[in-house]
N, C-alpha and C positions, 0 to 999 in steps of 0.2 A: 765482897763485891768483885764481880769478875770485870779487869783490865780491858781493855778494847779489842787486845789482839788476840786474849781468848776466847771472845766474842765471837769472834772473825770466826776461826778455827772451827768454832763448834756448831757453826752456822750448818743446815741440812743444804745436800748438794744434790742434785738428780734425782729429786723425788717424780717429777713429772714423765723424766723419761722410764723410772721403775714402774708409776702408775698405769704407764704407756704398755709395758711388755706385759704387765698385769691382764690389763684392758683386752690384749692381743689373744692373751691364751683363754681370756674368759669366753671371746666373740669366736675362736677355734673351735670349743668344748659346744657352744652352743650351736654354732652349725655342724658340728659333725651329729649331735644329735636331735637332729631335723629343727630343733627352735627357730626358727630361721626370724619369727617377728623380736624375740629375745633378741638376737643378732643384730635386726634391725633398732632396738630400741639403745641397744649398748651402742653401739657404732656411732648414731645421733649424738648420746649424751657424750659419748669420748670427743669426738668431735668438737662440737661445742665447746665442750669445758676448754680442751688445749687451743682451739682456737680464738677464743672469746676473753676465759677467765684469765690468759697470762699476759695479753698486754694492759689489762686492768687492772692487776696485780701490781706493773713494772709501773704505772698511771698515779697507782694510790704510793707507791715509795716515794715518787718524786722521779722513776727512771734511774735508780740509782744499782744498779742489777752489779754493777762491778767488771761485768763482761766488756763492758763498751759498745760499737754499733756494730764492731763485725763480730763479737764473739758467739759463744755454744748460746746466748740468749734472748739472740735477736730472733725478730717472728718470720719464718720460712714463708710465710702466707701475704707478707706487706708487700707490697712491688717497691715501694721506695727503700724499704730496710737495706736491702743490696746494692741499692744500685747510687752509682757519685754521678749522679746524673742533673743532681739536682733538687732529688727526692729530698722530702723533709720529715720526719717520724714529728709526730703530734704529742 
């Protein structure tokens, strides 16, 4: 049985921002050889998935990301995520 804090350790980190530079160079390859709907279709689903599938994700843990509210895992796209304004994350 692995302990908790090797749990921790072995946990995967920046997968989304790898999938991200993935995504980048795939939608690069595809417009530089004229694909441009290919382009068009990656672009959508990268989209989508980082803006949709990871506060779903943080939804189905309980919000438990580990980062806290200003960390690397808060959503750049929420207006209240940032701001102490008052905003409230859901």
């Amino acid at each position: 049985m692995i302990s908790g804090a090797r749990a921790r350790a072995r946990r995967t980190r920046g997968a989304a921002t790898a999938a991200a530079v993935w995504l980048t160079a795939a939608l690069g390859v595809a417009v530089a050889d004229g694909e441009l709907g290919i382009a068009a279709g990656l672009g959508a689903i990268g989209f989508g998935t980082l803006r949709w599938l990871g506060p779903l994700k943080r939804r189905a843990v309980g919000g438990a990301s580990g980062a806290g509210r200003d960390g690397p895992d808060r959503d750049p796209l929420d207006p209240a995520a940032g701001s102490d304004r008052g905003g409230r994350r859901a």
